[in-house]
mmCIF file of the N, C-alpha and C atoms, coordinates in Angstrom:
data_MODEL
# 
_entry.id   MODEL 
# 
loop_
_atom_site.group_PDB 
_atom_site.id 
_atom_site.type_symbol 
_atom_site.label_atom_id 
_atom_site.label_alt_id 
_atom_site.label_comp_id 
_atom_site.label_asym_id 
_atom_site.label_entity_id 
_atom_site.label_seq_id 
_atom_site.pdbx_PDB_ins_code 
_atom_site.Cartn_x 
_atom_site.Cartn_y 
_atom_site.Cartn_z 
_atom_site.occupancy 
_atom_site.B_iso_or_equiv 
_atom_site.pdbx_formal_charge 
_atom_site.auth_seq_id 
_atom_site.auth_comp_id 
_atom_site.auth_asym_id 
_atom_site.auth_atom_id 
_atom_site.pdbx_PDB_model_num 
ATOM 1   N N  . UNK A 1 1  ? -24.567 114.159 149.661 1.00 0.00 ? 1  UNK A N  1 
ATOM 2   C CA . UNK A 1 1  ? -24.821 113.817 148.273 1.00 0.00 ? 1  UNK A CA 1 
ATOM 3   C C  . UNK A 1 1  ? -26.226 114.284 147.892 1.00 0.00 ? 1  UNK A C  1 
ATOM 4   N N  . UNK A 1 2  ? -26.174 114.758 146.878 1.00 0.00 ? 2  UNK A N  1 
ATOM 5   C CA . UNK A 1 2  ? -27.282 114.880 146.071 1.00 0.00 ? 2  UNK A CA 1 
ATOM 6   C C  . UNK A 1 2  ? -28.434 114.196 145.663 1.00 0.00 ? 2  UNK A C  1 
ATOM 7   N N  . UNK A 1 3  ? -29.496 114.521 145.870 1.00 0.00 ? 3  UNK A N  1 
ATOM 8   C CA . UNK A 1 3  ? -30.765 113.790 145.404 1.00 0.00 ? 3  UNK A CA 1 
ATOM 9   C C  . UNK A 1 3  ? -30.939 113.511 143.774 1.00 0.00 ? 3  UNK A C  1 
ATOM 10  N N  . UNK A 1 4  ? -31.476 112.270 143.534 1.00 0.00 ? 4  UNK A N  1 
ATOM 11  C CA . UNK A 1 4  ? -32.014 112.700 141.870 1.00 0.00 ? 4  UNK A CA 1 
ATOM 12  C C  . UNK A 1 4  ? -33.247 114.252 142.073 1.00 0.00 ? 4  UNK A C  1 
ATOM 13  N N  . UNK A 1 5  ? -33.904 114.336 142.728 1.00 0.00 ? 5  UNK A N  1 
ATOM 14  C CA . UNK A 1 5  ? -35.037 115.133 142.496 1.00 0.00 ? 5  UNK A CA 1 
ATOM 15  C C  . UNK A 1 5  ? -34.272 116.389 142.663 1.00 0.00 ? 5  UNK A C  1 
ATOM 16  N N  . UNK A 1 6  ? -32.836 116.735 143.123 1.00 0.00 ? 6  UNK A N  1 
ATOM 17  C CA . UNK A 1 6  ? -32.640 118.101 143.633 1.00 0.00 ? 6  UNK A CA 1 
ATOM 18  C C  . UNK A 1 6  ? -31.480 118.262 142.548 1.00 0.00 ? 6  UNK A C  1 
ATOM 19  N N  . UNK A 1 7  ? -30.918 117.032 141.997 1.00 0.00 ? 7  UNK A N  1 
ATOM 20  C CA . UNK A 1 7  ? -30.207 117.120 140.837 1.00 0.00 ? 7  UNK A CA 1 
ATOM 21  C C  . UNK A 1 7  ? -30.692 117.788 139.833 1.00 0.00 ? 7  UNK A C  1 
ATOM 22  N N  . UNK A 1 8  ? -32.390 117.355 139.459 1.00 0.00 ? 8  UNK A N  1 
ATOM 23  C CA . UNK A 1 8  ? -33.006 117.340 138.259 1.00 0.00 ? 8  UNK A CA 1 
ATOM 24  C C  . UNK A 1 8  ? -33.242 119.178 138.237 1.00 0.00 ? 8  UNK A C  1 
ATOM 25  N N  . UNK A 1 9  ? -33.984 119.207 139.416 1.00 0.00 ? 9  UNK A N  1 
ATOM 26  C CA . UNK A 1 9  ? -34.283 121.134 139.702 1.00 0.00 ? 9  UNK A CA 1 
ATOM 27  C C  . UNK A 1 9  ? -32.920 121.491 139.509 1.00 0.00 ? 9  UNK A C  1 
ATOM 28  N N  . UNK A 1 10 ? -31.742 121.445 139.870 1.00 0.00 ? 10 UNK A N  1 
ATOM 29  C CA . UNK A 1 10 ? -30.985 122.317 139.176 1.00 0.00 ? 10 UNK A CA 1 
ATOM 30  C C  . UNK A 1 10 ? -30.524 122.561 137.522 1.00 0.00 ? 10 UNK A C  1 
ATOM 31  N N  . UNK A 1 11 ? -30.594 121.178 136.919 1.00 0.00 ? 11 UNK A N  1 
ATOM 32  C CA . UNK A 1 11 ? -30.626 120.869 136.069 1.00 0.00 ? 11 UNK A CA 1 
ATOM 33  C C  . UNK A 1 11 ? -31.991 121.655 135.007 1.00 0.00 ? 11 UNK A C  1 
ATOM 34  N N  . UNK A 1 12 ? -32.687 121.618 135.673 1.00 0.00 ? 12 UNK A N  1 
ATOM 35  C CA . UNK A 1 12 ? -33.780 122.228 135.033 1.00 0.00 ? 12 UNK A CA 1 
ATOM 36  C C  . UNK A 1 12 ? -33.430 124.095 135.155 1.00 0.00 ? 12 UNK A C  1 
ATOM 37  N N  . UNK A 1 13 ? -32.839 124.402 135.980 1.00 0.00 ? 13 UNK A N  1 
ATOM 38  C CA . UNK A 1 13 ? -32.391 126.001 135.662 1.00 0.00 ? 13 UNK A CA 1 
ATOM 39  C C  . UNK A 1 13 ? -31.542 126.051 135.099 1.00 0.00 ? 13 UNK A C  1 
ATOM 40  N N  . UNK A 1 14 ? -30.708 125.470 134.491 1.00 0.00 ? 14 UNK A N  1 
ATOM 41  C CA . UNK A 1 14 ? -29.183 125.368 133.478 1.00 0.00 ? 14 UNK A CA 1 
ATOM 42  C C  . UNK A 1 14 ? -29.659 126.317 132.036 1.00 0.00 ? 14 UNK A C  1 
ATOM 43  N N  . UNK A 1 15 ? -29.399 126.984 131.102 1.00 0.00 ? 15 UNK A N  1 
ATOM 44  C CA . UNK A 1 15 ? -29.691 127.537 129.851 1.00 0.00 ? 15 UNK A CA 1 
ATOM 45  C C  . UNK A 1 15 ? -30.392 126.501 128.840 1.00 0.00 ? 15 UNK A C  1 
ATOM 46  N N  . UNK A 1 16 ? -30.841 126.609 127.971 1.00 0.00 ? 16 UNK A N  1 
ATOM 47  C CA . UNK A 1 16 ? -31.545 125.143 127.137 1.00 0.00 ? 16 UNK A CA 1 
ATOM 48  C C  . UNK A 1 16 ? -30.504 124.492 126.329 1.00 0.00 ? 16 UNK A C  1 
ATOM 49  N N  . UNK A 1 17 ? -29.282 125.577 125.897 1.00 0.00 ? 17 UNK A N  1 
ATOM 50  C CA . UNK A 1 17 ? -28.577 124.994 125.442 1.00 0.00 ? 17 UNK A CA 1 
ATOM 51  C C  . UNK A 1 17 ? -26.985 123.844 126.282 1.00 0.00 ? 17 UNK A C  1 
ATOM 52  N N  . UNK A 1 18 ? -27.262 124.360 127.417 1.00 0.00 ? 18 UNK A N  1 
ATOM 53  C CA . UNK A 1 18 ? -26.585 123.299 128.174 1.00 0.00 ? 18 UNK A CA 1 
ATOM 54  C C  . UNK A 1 18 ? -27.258 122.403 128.938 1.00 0.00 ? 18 UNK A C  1 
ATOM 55  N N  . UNK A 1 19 ? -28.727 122.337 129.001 1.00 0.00 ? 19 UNK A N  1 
ATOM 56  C CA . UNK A 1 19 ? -29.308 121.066 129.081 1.00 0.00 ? 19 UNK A CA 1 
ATOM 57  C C  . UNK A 1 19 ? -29.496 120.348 127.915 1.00 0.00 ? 19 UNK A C  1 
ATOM 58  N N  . UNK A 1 20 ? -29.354 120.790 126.627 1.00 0.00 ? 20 UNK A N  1 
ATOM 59  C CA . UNK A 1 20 ? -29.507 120.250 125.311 1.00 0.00 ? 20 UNK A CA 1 
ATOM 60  C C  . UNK A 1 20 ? -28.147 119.167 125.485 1.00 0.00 ? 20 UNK A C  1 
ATOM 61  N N  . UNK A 1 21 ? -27.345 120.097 125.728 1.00 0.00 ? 21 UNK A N  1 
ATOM 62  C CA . UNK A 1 21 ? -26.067 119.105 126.073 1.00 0.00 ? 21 UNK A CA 1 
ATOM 63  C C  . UNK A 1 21 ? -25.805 118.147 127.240 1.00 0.00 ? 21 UNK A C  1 
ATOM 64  N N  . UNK A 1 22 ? -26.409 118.450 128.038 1.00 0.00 ? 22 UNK A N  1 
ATOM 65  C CA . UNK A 1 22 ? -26.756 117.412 128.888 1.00 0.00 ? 22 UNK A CA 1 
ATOM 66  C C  . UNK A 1 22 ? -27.212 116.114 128.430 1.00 0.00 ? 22 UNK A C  1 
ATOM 67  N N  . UNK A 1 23 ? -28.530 116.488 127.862 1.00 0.00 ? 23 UNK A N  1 
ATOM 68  C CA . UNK A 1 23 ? -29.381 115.166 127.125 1.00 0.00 ? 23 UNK A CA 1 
ATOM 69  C C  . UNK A 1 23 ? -28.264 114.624 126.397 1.00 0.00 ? 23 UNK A C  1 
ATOM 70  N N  . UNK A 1 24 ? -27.949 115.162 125.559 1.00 0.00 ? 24 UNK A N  1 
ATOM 71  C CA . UNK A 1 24 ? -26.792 114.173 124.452 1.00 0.00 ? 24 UNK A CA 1 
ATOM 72  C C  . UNK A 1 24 ? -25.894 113.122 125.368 1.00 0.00 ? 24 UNK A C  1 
ATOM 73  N N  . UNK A 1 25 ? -25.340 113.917 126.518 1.00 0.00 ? 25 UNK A N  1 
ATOM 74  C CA . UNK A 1 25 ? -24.550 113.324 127.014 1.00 0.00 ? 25 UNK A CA 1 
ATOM 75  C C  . UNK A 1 25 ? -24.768 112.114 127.682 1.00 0.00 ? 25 UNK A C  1 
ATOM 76  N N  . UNK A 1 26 ? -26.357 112.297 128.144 1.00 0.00 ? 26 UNK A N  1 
ATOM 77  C CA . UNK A 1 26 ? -26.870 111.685 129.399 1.00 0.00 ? 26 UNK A CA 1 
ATOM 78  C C  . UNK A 1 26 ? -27.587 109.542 128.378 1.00 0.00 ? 26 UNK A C  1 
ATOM 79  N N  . UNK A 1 27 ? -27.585 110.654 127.139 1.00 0.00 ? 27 UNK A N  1 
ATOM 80  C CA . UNK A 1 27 ? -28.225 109.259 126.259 1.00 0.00 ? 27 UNK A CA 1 
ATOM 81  C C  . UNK A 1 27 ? -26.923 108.873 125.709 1.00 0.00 ? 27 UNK A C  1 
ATOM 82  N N  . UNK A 1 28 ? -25.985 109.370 125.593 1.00 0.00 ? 28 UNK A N  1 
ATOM 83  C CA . UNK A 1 28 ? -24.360 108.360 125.431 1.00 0.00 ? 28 UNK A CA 1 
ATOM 84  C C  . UNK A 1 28 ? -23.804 107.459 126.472 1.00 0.00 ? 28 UNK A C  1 
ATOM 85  N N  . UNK A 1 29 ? -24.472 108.052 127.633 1.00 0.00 ? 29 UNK A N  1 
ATOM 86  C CA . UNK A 1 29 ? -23.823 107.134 128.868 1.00 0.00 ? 29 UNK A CA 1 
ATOM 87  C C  . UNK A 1 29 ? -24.825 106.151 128.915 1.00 0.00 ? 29 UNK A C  1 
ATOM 88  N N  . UNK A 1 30 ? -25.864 105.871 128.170 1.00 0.00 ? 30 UNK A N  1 
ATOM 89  C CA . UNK A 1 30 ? -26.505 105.005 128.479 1.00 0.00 ? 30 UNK A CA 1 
ATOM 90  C C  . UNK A 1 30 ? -26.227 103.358 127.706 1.00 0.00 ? 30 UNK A C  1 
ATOM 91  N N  . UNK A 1 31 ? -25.297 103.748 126.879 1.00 0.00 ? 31 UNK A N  1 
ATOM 92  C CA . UNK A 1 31 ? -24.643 102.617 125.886 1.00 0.00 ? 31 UNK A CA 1 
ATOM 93  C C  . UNK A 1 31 ? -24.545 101.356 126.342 1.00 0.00 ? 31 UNK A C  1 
ATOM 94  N N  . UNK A 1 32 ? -25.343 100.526 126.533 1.00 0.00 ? 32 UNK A N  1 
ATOM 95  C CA . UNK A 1 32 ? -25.204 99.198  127.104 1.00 0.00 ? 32 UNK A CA 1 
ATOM 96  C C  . UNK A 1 32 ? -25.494 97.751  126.032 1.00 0.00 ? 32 UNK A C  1 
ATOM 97  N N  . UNK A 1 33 ? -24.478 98.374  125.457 1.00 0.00 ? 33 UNK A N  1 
ATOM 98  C CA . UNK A 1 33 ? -24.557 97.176  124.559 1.00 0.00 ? 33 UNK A CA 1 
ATOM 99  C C  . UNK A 1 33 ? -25.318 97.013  123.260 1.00 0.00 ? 33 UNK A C  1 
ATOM 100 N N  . UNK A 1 34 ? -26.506 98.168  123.570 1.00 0.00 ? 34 UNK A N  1 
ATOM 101 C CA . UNK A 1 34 ? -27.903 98.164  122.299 1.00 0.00 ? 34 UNK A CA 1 
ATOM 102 C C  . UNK A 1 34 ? -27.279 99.470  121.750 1.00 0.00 ? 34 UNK A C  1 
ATOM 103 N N  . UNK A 1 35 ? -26.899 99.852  120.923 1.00 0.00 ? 35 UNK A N  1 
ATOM 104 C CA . UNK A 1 35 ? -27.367 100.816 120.140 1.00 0.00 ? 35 UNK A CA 1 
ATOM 105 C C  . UNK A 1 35 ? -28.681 101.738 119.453 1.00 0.00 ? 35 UNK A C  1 
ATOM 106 N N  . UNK A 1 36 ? -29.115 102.486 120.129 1.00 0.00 ? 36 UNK A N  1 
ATOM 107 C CA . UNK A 1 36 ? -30.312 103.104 119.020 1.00 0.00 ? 36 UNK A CA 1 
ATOM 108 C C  . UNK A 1 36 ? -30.155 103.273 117.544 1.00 0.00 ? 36 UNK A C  1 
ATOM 109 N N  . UNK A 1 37 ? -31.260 102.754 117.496 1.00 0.00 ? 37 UNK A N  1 
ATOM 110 C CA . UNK A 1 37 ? -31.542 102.621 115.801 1.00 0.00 ? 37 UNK A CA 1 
ATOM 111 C C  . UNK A 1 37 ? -31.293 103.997 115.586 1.00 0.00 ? 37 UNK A C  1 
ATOM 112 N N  . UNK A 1 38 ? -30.993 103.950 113.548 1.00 0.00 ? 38 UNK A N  1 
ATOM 113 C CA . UNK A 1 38 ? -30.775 105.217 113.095 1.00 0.00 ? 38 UNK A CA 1 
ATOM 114 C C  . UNK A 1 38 ? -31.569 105.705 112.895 1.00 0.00 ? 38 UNK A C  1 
ATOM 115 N N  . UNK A 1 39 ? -33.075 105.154 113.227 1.00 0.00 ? 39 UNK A N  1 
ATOM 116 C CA . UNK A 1 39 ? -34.216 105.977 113.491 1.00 0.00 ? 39 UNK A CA 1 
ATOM 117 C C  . UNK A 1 39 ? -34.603 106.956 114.812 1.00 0.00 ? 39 UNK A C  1 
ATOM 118 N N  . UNK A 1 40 ? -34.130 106.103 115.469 1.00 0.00 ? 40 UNK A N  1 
ATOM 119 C CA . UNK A 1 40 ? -34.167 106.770 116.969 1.00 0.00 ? 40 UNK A CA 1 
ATOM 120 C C  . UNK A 1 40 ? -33.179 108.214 117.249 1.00 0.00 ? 40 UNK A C  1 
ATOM 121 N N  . UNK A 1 41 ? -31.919 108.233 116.645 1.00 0.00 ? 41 UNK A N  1 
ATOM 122 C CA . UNK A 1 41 ? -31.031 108.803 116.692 1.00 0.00 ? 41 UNK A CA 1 
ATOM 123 C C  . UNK A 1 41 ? -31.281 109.828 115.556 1.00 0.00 ? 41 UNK A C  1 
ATOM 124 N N  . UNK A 1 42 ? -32.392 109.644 114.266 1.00 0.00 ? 42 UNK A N  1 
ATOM 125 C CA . UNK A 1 42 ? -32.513 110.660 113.729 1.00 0.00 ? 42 UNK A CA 1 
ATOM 126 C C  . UNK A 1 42 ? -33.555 111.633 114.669 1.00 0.00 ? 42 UNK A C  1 
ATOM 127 N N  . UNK A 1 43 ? -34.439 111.187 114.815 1.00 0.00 ? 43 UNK A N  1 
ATOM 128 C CA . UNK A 1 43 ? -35.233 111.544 116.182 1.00 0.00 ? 43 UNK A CA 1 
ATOM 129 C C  . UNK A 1 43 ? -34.670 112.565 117.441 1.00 0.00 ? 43 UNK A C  1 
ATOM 130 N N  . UNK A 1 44 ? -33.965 111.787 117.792 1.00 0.00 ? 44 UNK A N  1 
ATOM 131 C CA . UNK A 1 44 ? -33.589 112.941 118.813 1.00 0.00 ? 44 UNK A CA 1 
ATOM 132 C C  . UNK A 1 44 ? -32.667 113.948 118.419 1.00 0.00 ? 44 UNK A C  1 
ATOM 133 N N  . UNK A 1 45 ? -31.850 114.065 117.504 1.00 0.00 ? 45 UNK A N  1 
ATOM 134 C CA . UNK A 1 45 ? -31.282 114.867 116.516 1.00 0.00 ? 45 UNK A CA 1 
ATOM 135 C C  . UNK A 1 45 ? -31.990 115.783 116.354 1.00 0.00 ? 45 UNK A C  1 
ATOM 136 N N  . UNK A 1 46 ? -33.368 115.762 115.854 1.00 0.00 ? 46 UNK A N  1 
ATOM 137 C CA . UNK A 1 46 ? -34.368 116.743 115.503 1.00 0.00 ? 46 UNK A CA 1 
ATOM 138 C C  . UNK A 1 46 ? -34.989 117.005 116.473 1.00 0.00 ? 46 UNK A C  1 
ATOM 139 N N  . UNK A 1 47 ? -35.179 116.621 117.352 1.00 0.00 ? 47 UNK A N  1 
ATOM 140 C CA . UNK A 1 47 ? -35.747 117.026 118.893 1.00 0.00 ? 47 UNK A CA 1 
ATOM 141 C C  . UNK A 1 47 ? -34.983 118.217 119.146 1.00 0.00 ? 47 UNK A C  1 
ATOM 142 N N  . UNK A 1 48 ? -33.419 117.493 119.277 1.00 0.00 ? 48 UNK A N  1 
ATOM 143 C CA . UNK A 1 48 ? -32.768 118.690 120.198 1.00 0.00 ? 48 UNK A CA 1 
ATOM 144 C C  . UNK A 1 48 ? -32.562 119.785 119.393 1.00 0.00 ? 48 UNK A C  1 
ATOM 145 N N  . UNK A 1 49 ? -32.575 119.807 117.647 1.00 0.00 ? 49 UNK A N  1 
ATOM 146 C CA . UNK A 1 49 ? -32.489 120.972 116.762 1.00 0.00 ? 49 UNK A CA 1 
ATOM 147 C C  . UNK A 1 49 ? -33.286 121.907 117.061 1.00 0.00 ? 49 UNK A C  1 
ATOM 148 N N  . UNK A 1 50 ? -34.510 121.452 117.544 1.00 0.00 ? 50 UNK A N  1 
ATOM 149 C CA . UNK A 1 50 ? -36.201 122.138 117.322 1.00 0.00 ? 50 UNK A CA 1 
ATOM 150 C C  . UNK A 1 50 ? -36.014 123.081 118.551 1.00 0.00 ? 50 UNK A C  1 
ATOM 151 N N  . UNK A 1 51 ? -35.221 122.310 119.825 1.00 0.00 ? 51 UNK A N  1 
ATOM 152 C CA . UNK A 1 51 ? -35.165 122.746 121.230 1.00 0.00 ? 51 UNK A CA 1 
ATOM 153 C C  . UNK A 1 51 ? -34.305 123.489 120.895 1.00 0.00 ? 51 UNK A C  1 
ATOM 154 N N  . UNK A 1 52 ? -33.588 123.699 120.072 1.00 0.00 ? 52 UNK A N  1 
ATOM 155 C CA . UNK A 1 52 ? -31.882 124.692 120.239 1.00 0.00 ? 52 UNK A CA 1 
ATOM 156 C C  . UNK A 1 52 ? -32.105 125.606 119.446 1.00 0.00 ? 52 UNK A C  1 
ATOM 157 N N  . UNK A 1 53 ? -33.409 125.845 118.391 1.00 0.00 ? 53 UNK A N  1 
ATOM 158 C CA . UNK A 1 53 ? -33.559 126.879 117.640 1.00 0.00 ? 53 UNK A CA 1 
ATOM 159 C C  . UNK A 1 53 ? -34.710 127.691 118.130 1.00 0.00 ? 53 UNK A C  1 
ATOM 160 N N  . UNK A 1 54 ? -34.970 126.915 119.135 1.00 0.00 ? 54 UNK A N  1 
ATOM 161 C CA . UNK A 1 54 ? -36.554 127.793 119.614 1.00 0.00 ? 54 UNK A CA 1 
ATOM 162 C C  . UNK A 1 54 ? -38.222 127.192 118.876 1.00 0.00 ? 54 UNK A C  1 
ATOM 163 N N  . UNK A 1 55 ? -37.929 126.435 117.825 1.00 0.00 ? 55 UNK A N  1 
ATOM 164 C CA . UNK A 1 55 ? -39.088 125.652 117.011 1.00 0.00 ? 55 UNK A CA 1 
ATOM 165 C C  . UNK A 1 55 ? -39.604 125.136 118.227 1.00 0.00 ? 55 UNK A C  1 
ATOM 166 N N  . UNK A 1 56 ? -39.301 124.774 119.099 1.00 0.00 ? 56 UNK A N  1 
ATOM 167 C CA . UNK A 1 56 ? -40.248 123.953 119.996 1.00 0.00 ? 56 UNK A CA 1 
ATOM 168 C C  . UNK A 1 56 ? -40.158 124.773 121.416 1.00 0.00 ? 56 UNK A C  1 
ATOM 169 N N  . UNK A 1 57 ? -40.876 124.830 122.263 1.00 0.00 ? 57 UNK A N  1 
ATOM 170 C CA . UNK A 1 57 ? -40.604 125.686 123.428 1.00 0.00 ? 57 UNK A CA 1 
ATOM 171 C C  . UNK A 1 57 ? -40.895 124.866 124.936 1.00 0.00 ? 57 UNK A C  1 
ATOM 172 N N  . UNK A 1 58 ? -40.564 124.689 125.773 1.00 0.00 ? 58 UNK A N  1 
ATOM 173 C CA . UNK A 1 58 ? -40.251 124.378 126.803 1.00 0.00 ? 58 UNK A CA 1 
ATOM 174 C C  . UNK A 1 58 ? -41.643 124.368 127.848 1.00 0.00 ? 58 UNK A C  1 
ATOM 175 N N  . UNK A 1 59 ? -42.374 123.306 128.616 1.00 0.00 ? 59 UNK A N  1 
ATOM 176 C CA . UNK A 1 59 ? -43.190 123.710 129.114 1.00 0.00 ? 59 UNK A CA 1 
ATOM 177 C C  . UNK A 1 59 ? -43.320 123.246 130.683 1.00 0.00 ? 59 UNK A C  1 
ATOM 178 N N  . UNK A 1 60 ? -43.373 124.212 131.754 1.00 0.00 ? 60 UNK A N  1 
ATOM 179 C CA . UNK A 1 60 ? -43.130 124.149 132.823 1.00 0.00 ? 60 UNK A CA 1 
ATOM 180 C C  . UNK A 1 60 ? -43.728 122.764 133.818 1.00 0.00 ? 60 UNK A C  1 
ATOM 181 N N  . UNK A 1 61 ? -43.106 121.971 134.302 1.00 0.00 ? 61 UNK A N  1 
ATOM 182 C CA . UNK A 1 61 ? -43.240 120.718 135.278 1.00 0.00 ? 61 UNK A CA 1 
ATOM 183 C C  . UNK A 1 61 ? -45.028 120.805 135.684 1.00 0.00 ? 61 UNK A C  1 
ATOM 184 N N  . UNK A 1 62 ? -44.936 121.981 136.457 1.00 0.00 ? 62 UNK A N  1 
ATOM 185 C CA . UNK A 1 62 ? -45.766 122.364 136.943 1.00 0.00 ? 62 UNK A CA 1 
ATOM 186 C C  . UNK A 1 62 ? -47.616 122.667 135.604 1.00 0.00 ? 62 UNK A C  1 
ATOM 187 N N  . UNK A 1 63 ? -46.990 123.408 134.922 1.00 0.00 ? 63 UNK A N  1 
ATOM 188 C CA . UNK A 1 63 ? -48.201 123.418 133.822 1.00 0.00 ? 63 UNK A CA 1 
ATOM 189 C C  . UNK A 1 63 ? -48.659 122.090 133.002 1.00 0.00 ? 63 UNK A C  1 
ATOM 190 N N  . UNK A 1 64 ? -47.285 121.046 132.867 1.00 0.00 ? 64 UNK A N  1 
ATOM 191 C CA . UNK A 1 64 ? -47.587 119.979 132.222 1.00 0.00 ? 64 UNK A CA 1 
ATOM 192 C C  . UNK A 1 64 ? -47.984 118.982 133.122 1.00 0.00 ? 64 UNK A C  1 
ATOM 193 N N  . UNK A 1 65 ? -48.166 118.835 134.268 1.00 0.00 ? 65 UNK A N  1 
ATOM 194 C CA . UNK A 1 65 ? -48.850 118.169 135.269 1.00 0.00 ? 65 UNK A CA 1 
ATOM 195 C C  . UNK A 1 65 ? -50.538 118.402 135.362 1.00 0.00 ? 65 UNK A C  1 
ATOM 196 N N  . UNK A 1 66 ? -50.896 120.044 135.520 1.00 0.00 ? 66 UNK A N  1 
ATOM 197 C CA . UNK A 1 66 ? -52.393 120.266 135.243 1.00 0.00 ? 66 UNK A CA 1 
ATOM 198 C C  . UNK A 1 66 ? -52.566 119.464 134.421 1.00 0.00 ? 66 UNK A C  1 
ATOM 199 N N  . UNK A 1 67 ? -52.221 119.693 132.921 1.00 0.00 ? 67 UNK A N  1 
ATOM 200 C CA . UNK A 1 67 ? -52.899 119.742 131.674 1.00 0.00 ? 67 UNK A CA 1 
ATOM 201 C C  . UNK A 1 67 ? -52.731 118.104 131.400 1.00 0.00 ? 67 UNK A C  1 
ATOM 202 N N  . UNK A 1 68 ? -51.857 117.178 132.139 1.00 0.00 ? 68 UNK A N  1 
ATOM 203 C CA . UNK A 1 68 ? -52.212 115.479 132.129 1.00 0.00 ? 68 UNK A CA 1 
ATOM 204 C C  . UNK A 1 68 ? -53.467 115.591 132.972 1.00 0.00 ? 68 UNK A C  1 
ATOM 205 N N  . UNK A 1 69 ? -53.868 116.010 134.221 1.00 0.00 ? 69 UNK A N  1 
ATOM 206 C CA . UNK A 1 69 ? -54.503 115.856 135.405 1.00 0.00 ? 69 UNK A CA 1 
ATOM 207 C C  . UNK A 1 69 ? -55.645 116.371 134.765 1.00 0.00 ? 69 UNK A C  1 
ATOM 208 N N  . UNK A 1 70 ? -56.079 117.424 133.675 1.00 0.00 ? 70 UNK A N  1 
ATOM 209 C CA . UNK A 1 70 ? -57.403 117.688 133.476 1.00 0.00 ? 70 UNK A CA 1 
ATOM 210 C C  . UNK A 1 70 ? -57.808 116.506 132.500 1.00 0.00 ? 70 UNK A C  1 
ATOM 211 N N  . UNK A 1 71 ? -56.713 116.458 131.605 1.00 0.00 ? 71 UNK A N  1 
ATOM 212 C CA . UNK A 1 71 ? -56.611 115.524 130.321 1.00 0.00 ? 71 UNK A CA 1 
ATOM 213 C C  . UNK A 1 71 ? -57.854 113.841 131.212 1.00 0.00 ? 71 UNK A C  1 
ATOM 214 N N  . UNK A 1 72 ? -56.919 113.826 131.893 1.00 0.00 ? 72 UNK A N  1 
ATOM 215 C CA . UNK A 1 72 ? -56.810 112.168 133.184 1.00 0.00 ? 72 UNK A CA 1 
ATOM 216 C C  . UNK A 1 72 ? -58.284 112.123 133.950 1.00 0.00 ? 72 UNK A C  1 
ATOM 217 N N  . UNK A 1 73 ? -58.863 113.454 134.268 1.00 0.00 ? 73 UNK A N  1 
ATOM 218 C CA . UNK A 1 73 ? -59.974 113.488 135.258 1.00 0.00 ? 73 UNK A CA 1 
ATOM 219 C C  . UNK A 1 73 ? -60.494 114.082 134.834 1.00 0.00 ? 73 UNK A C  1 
# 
Protein backbone atom coordinates (compact mmCIF):
# COMPACT_ATOMS: atom_id res chain seq x y z
CA UNK A 1 0.00 0.00 0.00
CA UNK A 2 0.73 3.33 -0.65
CA UNK A 3 2.05 6.11 1.41
CA UNK A 4 0.19 9.52 1.83
CA UNK A 5 3.64 11.19 0.98
CA UNK A 6 4.19 8.87 -2.21
CA UNK A 7 0.47 9.26 -3.04
CA UNK A 8 0.79 13.06 -2.93
CA UNK A 9 4.26 13.01 -5.40
CA UNK A 10 2.38 11.23 -7.82
CA UNK A 11 -0.42 13.23 -7.56
CA UNK A 12 1.61 16.17 -7.89
CA UNK A 13 2.86 14.94 -11.56
CA UNK A 14 -0.82 14.37 -12.81
CA UNK A 15 -1.69 17.49 -15.58
CA UNK A 16 -3.28 20.64 -13.55
CA UNK A 17 -6.28 19.89 -15.01
CA UNK A 18 -6.69 16.46 -13.47
CA UNK A 19 -5.43 17.52 -10.22
CA UNK A 20 -7.98 20.41 -10.51
CA UNK A 21 -10.26 17.49 -10.56
CA UNK A 22 -8.89 15.79 -8.00
CA UNK A 23 -9.33 18.76 -5.55
CA UNK A 24 -13.08 18.96 -6.39
CA UNK A 25 -13.35 15.52 -5.75
CA UNK A 26 -11.18 15.24 -2.75
CA UNK A 27 -13.36 18.37 -1.00
CA UNK A 28 -16.76 16.35 -1.88
CA UNK A 29 -15.58 13.40 -0.02
CA UNK A 30 -15.09 15.39 2.75
CA UNK A 31 -18.98 15.96 3.42
CA UNK A 32 -19.48 15.29 7.00
CA UNK A 33 -22.38 16.65 7.82
CA UNK A 34 -21.16 20.61 7.54
CA UNK A 35 -21.58 21.96 4.38
CA UNK A 36 -19.30 24.86 3.14
CA UNK A 37 -20.70 28.05 3.10
CA UNK A 38 -21.63 29.65 -0.25
CA UNK A 39 -18.83 31.70 0.47
CA UNK A 40 -16.37 29.13 0.75
CA UNK A 41 -17.60 27.31 -2.29
CA UNK A 42 -17.59 30.58 -4.23
CA UNK A 43 -13.94 30.63 -3.30
CA UNK A 44 -12.73 27.64 -4.39
CA UNK A 45 -14.71 27.87 -7.61
CA UNK A 46 -12.48 30.78 -8.41
CA UNK A 47 -9.40 29.21 -7.18
CA UNK A 48 -9.73 26.31 -9.38
CA UNK A 49 -10.94 28.77 -12.48
CA UNK A 50 -7.67 30.89 -11.97
CA UNK A 51 -5.67 27.33 -11.78
CA UNK A 52 -7.47 25.95 -15.00
CA UNK A 53 -6.96 29.09 -17.05
CA UNK A 54 -3.41 29.68 -16.18
CA UNK A 55 -4.37 33.22 -14.09
CA UNK A 56 -2.60 31.71 -11.31
CA UNK A 57 0.52 29.49 -11.72
CA UNK A 58 1.74 26.70 -9.73
CA UNK A 59 4.72 26.93 -7.39
CA UNK A 60 7.15 24.17 -6.74
CA UNK A 61 7.11 22.28 -2.97
CA UNK A 62 10.52 22.81 -3.01
CA UNK A 63 10.67 26.80 -3.93
CA UNK A 64 7.69 27.43 -1.57
CA UNK A 65 9.51 25.94 1.37
CA UNK A 66 12.75 28.43 0.82
CA UNK A 67 10.65 31.39 0.45
CA UNK A 68 8.50 30.41 4.09
CA UNK A 69 12.14 29.54 5.55
CA UNK A 70 13.68 32.99 4.46
CA UNK A 71 10.24 34.70 5.17
CA UNK A 72 10.54 32.57 9.03
CA UNK A 73 14.45 33.22 9.63
Amino acid sequence: MSTISEIMNEVLELPRNDRSYLVSKLIESLDDDRELSPEWMDEITKRVACRESGESESIAREDLHREIEAILY
